[in-house]
C-alpha positions as CSV (number, residue, x, y, z in Angstrom):
1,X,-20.9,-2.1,1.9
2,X,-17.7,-1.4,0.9
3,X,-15.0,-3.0,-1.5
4,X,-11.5,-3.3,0.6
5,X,-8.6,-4.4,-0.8
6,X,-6.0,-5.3,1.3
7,X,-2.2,-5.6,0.1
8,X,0.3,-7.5,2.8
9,X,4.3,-6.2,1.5
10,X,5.7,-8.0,4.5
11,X,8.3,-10.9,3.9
12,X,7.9,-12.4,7.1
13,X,4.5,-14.6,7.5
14,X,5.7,-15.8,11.5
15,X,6.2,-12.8,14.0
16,X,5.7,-10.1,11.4
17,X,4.0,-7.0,13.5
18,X,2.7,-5.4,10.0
19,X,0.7,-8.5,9.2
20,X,-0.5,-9.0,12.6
21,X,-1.8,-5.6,13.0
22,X,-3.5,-5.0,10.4
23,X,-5.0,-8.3,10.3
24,X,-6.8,-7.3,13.1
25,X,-8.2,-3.8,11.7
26,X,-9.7,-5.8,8.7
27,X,-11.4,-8.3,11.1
28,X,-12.7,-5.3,13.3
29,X,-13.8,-3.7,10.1
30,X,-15.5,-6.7,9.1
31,X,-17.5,-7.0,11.9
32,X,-18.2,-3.2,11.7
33,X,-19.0,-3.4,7.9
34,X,-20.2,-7.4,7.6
35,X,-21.3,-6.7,3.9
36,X,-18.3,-5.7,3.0
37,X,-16.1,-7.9,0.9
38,X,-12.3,-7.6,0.9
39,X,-9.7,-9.1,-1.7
40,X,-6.1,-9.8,-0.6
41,X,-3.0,-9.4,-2.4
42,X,0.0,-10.9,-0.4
43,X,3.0,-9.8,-2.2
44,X,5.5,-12.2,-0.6
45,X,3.0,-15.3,-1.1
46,X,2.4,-13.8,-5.1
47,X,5.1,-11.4,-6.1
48,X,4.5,-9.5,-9.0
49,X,7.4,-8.9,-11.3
50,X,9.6,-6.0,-11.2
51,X,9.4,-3.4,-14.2
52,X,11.2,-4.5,-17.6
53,X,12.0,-2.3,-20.5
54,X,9.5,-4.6,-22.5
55,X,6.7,-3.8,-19.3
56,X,7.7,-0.4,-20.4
57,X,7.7,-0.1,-24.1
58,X,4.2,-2.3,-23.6
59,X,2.9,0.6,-21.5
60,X,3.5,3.5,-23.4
61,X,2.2,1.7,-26.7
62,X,-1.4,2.8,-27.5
63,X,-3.8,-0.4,-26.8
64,X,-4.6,-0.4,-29.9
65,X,-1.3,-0.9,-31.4
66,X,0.0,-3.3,-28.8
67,X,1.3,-6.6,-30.2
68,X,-0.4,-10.0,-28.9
69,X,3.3,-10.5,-26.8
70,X,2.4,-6.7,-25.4
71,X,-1.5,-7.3,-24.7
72,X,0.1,-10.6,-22.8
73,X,2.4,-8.4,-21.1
74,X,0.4,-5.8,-19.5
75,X,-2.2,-8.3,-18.4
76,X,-0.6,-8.1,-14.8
77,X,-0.6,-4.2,-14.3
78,X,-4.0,-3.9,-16.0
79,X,-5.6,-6.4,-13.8
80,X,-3.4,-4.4,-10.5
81,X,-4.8,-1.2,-11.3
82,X,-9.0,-2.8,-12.0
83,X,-8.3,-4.2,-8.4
84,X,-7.0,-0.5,-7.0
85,X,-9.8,1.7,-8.8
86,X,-13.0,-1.0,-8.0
87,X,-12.0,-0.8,-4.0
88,X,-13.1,2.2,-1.8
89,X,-11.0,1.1,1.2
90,X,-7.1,0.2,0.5
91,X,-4.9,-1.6,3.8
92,X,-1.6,-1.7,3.2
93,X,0.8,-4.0,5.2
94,X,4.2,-1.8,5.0
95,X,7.2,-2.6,7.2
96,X,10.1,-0.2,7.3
97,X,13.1,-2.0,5.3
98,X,16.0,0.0,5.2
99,X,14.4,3.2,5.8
100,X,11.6,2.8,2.9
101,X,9.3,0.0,1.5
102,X,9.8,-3.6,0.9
103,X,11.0,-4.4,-3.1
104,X,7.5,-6.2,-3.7
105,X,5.8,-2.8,-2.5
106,X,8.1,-1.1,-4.9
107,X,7.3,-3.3,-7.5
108,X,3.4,-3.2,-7.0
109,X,3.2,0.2,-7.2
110,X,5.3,0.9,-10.1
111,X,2.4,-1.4,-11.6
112,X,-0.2,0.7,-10.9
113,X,1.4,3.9,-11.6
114,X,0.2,4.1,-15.0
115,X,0.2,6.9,-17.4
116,X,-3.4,7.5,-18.8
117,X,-4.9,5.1,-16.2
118,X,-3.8,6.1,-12.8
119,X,-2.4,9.8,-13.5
120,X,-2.2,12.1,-16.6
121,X,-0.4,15.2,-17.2
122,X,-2.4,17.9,-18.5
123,X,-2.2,21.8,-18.9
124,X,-1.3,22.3,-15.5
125,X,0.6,19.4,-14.8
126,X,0.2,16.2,-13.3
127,X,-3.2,14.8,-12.1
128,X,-4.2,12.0,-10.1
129,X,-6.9,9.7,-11.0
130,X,-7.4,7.5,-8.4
131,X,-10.2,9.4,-6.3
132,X,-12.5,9.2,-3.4
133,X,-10.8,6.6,-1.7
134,X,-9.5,5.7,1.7
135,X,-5.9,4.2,2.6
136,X,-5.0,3.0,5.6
137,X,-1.4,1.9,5.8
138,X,-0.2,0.0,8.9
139,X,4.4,0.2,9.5
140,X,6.0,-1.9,11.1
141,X,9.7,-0.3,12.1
142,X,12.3,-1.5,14.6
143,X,13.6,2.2,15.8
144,X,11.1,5.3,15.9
145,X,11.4,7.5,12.8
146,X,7.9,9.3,13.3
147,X,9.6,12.0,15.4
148,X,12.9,12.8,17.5
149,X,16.2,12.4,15.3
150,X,15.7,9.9,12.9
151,X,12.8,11.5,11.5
152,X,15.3,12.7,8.9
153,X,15.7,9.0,7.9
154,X,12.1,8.2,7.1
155,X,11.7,7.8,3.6
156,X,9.0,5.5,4.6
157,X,6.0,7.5,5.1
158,X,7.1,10.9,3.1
159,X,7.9,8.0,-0.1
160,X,4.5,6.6,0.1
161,X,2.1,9.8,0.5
162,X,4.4,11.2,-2.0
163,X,3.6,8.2,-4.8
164,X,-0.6,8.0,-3.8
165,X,-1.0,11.8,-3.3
166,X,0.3,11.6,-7.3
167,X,-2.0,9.6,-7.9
168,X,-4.5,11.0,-6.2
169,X,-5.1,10.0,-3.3
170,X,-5.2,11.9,-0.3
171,X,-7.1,10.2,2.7
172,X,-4.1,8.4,4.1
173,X,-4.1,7.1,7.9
174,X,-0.8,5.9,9.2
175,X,-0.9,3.5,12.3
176,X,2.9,3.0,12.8
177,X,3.9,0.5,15.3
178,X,7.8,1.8,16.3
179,X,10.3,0.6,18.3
180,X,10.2,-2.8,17.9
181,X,13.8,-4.0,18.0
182,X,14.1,-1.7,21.4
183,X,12.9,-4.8,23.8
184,X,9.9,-6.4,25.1
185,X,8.4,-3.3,26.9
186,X,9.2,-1.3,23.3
187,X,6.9,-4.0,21.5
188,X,4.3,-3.9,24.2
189,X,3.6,-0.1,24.1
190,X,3.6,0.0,20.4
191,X,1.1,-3.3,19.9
192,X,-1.4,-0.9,22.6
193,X,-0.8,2.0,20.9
194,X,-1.7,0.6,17.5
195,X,-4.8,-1.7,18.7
196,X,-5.9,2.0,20.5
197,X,-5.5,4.0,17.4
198,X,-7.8,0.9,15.4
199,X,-10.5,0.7,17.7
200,X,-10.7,4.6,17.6
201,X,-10.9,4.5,13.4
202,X,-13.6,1.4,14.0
203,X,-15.2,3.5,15.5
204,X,-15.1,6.8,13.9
């Protein structure tokens, strides 16, 4: 059995590729895994607020000095990071938007980066404390950034192994379906190579 949590970033709920995609992984997985239970997080359907200086000051304030109005305010990321570190499986839903992540992703993650809960900096620097889990992060981009030459352009990927490898987290899996504003032939071959690369982690 295993606790998946899945978090959907894309602003589009008809046609988006990201959705579709991984929608399909998690059903596969089900069926692979039928105990397993998964909680969803759509952040278009349920944004979560962007970082304010009161968020801030209300982080960095020991809990046990926090002021009722504080406690209220860091309900949100506290109950963000409880869903992150109870799930062994993480699926992300992560179109490309102007060469990085959707705001809402932004905004989700600057939520669960959290000093003392999330990371810590110690003697030798910065450590991750979200462990021993797997993230699989499914792209959805209109030209192909993985390789050729506007791989210098991808802050996509390199932004979010950057942010979870702080955190800790090092079993990443990228299934990026590319290419898709390049025609109907583009979108074909990069819906076959994604369904492909999911049976083959089904599998695995």
């Amino acid at each position: 059995m295993s606790n998946i949590l899945y978090i959907n970033s894309s602003v589009r709920n008809t046609g988006s590729i990201s959705r579709q995609i991984s929608g399909e992984f998690i059903t596969k997985l089900k069926a692979a895994q039928p105990t397993s239970t998964v909680v969803e997080r759509d952040l278009t359907a349920h944004p979560v607020p962007h970082l304010t200086e009161q968020m801030m000051g209300a982080y960095f304030t020991p809990a046990d000095q926090r002021t009722a109005a504080q406690n209220e305010t860091v309900k949100v990321s506290d109950n963000l990071v409880a869903e992150i570190m109870a799930a062994d499986i993480v699926i992300i839903a992560a179109p490309m938007y102007n060469f990085s992540v959707s705001s809402t992703l932004k905004a989700w993650i600057d939520h669960i980066a959290r000093a003392g809960l999330t990371f810590k900096y110690g003697a030798n620097g910065p450590e991750g404390m979200v462990k021993r889990k797997k993230f699989y992060i499914f792209t959805a981009r209109g030209g192909v950034y993985s390789d050729g030459p506007a791989k210098a352009m991808d802050f996509h990927e390199t932004y979010l192994r950057a942010v979870f490898g702080f955190l800790g987290i090092t079993d990443i899996t990228f299934i990026h379906s590319e290419g898709l504003a390049m025609g109907e032939d583009a979108v074909n071959t990069a819906l076959a190579n994604s369904r492909t690369a999911i049976a083959g982690l089904v599998a695995a």
